[in-house]
N, C-alpha and C positions, 0 to 999 in steps of 0.2 A: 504494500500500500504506500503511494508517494504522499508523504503528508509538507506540507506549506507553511512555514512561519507566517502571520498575516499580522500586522500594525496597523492599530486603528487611532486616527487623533481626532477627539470630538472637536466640534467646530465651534459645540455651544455647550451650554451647562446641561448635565445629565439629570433627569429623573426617573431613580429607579427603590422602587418601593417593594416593600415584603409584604406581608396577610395583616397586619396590625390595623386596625381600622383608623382613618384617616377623619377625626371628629373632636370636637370641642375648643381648646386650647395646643391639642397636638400639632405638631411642625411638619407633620407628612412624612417624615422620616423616609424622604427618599434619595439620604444623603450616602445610601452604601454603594460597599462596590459589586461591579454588576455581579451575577449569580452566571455560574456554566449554562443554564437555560436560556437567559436572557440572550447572551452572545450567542449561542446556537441559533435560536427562533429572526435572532437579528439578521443574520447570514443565510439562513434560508430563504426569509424573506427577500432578500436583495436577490438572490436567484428568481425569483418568481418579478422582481419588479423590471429587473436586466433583458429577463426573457418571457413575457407572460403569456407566450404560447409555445407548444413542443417546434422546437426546430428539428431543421434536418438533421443535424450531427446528431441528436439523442435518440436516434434513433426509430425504428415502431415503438408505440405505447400498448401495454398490456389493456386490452379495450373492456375484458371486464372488470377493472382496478377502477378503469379513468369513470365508469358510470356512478360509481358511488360519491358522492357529493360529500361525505364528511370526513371520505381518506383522500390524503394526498402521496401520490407516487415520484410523481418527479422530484427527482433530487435526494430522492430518501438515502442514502448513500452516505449523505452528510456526517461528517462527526470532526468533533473538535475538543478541547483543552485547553482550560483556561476561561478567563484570562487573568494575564499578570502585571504588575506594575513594571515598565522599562525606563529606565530615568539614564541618561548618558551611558547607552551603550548596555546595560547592566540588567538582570532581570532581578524580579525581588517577590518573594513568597512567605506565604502565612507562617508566622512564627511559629514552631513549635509548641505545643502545650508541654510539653515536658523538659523541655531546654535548661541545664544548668540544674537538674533532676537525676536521682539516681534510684533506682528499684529495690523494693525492702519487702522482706517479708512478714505477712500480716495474720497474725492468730486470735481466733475471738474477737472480730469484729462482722457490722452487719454489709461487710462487702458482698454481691451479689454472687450468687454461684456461675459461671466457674473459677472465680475471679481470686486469688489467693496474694496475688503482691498490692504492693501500694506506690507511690510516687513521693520524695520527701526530696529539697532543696537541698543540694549537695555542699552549698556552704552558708553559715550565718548570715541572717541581715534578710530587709527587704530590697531586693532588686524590680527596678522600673524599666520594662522591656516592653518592646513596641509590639504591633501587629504585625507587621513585616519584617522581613530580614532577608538581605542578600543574598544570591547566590552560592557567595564565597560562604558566607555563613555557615550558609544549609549544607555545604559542601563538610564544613568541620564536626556537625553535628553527626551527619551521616558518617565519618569515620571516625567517633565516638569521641572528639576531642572536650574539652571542656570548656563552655561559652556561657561565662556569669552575666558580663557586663557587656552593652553591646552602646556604640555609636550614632546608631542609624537611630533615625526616626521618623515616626509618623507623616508629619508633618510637612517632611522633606516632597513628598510624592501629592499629595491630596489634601482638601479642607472642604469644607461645606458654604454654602450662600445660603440665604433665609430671602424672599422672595414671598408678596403677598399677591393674588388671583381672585378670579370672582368665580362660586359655586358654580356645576352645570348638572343640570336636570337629566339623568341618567334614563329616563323614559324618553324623553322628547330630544333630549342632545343641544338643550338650548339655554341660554345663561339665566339664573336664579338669582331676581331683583334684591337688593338689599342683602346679598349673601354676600361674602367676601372669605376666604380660605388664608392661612401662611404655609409655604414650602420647603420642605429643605433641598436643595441641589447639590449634586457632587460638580467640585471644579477641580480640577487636576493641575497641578504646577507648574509652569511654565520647564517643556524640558522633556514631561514625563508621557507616556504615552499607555494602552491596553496591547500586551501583547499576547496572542494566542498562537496554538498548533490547528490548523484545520486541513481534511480533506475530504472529498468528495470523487471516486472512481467507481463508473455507475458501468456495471455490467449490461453493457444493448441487448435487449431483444432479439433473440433470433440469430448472433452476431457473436463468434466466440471470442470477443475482445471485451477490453476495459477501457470505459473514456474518462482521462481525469476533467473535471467540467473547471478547475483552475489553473487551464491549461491554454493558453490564447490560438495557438496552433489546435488548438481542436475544438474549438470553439468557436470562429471565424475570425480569428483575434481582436473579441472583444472582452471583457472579463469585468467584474466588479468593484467599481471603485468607489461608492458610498454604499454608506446603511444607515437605517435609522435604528437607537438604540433606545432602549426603554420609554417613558411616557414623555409624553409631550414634544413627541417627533424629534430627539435629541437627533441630531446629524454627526457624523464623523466618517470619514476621509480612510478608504482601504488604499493599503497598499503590501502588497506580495512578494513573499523570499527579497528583503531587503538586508534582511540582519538571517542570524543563525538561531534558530528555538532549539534549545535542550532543556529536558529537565534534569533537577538535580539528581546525583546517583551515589551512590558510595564508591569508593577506589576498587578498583579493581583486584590492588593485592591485600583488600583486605580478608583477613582469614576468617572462616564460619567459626561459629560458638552455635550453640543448641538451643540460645533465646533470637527469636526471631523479630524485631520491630517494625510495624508499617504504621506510617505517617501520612496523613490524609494529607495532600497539596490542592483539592479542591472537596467543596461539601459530598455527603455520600447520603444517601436513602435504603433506608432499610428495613425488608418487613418487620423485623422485631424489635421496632426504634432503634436502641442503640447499637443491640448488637448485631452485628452482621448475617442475615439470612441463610447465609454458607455454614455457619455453624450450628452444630447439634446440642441439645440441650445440653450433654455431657460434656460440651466444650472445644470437639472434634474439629477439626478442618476439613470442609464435605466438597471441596473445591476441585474440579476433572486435574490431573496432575500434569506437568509441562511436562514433563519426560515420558507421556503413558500419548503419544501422538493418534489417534484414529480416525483414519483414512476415510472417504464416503467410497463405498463397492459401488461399481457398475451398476445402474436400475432400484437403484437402494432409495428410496425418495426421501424428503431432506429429513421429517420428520423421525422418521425411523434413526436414521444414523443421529441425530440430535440425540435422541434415546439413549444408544448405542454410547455417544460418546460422554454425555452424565453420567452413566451408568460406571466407568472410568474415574472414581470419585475416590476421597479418601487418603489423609496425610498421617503419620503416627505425630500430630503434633496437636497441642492442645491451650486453647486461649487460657493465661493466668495476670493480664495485667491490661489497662485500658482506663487511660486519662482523657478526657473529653468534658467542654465548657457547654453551655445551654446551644438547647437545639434554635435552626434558623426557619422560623416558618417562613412560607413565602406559595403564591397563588397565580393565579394568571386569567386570562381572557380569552375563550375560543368567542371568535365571529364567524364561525360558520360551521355549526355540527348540529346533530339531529336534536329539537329536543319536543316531545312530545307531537311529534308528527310531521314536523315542521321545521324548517333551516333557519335559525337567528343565533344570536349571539346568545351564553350566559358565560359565567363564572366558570374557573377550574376549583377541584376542592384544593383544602390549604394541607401542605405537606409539612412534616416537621425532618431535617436535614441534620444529620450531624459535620458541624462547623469543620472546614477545614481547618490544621493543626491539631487535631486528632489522633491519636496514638493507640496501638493496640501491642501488645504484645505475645509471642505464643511461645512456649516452649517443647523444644521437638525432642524424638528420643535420640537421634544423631543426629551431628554433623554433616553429613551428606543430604540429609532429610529438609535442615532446615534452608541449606544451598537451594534444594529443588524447591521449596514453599517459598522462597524470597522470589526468585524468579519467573514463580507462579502468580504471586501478588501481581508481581510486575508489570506481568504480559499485558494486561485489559483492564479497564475501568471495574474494578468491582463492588461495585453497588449494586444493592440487589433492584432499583427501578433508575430510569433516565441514567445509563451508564451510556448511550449513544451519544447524549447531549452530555458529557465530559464531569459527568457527577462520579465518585468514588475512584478517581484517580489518587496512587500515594505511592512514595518512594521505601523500600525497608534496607533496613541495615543491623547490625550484628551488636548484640552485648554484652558484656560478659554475665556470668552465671550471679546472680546476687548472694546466693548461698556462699560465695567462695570469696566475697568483696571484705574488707576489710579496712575500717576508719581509722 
């Protein structure tokens, strides 16, 4: 899959809100940064406004998909990651929850089962640590160095506006006299920019090839250069494979230990709120294994080998640690699905997210075990819903044993 570095610079002030209802003395609170959704549905959209009927290149369209009025096909291919803050050259990502934290063991308390360790601050004192933090950062964290005190700040990258509006009639879409709202706005810093991974290689119909559609050569070389982003038609400016997207990793030579830690780098969904759907009550890791590969046979149809390759399940390792801050609700707006007979707008329900900078930890019975589960995490977004749209993406990296730690 060829994926795209994409930088996006808003033109204007951003409003992008969560589920929190928007009444009385409230500021609108839509001063956050955008959600993996948001940026997804943004860049789809700009496909549909680029091109808002099937061109040649895309090939035949599946003709029983296109009659259904509340799915859409084209472009479904879509996926991306992110976004993140880029400030001179740099990227910069959600701080750790556990940064400058060391793992302890915990007896007779009402920690949730499977759950047996705790998190405690590896040196005296209150430290004041931002939401963000550099690459280079994340880079030390990742290979287990010790980071109390850190430089960077908030501040550096984004701040909010406060802006006041007049009410609008959600029935009629017209403005409500004597009503007047206040807003919050994200403004980004002179400098700093939303940088994401996106691609889109849409298998043609009929056609045993892959078309990447952020591709100008295959596309009539025209390609996407605005979107609008969150509420109130925020505008900013695409632009494609300019810079380099990586995300952060651990070192290569560094050596496995038997505790496994994954770090959420973007929010994650999960049927069982916090804890990951993958996991079995008893704590298990039910995730198909990266080294266990299955193939689809000849006439096999997809379902079947889906089956087939779940079925592929199953790590000797088992969740004992998991630091995570208040969950992020957040909702949305279809304008155009069925809803009692009929195609109009309403509401999405509200989902509750666990926060990027989230931490889990799992302990495996070996060494080689927990190699194959770090690289497992790795492969794909694992969230158990909206992992397309770049939710439960996280990097892991290696710890030592806490039993064998010593102050």
């Amino acid at each position: 899959m060829k994926k795209h570095a994409v930088e996006l610079t808003p033109r204007d002030l951003l409003f992008l809100r969560d589920a929190r209802p928007m009444e009385a003395s409230d500021a609108g609170l839509g001063a956050n940064w955008p959600r993996p959704d948001q940026i997804y549905h943004a860049l789809l959209s700009a496909f549909y406004l680029r091109w808002p009927t099937r061109q040649p290149w895309e090939g035949e369209g599946h003709r029983g998909r296109e009659e259904r009025r509340d799915m859409a096909f084209r472009f479904g291919a879509l996926k991306t990651v992110g976004p993140f803050p880029r400030k001179d050259g740099k990227l910069f990502f959600p701080r750790p929850l556990d940064l400058g934290m060391k793992l302890v063991e915990c007896t007779g308390t009402d920690l949730p089962p499977p759950l047996k360790y705790a998190f405690l601050p590896a040196a005296k004192g209150k430290a004041s640590l931002p939401q963000w933090v550099s690459a280079d950062t994340m880079g030390k964290y990742l290979d287990g160095q010790s980071v109390f005190k850190l430089e960077e700040k908030d501040s550096d990258l984004f701040g909010s506006d406060r802006n006041i509006g007049i009410a609008i009639d959600q029935a009629t879409g017209t403005t409500v006299e004597h009503m007047l709202y206040q807003a919050e706005y994200l403004r980004l810093k002179d400098g700093v920019t939303l940088a994401c991974e996106a691609s889109c290689e849409m298998m043609l119909n009929r056609e045993n090839r892959l078309l990447d559609a952020y591709d100008p050569a295959e596309t009539g070389s025209e390609r996407i250069e605005q979107i609008v982003l969150g509420g109130q038609q925020g505008m900013c400016s695409v632009e494609i494979d300019k810079y380099d997207f990586s995300l952060p990793k651990r070192s290569k030579d560094q050596s496995p230990t038997r505790f496994v830690r994954w770090t959420l780098l973007t929010p994650a969904v999960f049927n069982a709120g916090w804890k990951p759907g993958w996991i079995s009550p008893e704590g298990r890791v039910m995730l198909p294994r990266a080294d266990a590969a299955v193939e689809r046979v000849s006439g096999e149809s997809r379902d079947g080998w889906r089956r087939r390759k779940n079925a592929t399940t199953g790590f000797g390792a088992t969740l004992v640690a998991a630091r995570l801050d208040k969950p992020v609700p957040f909702s949305g707006w279809k304008l155009d699905v069925a809803q009692s007979g009929n195609f109009g707008a309403c509401p999405k329900p509200t989902v509750l997210a666990v926060p990027a900078g989230s931490c889990y930890v799992f302990e495996c019975e070996t060494e080689d075990e927990a190699r194959i589960l770090a690289a497992t995490l790795e492969s794909a977004p694992r969230s158990d819903l909206l992992g397309s749209q770049g939710f439960g993406v996280g990097a892991c990296s290696y710890i030592p044993d806490p039993k064998k730690i010593t102050d």
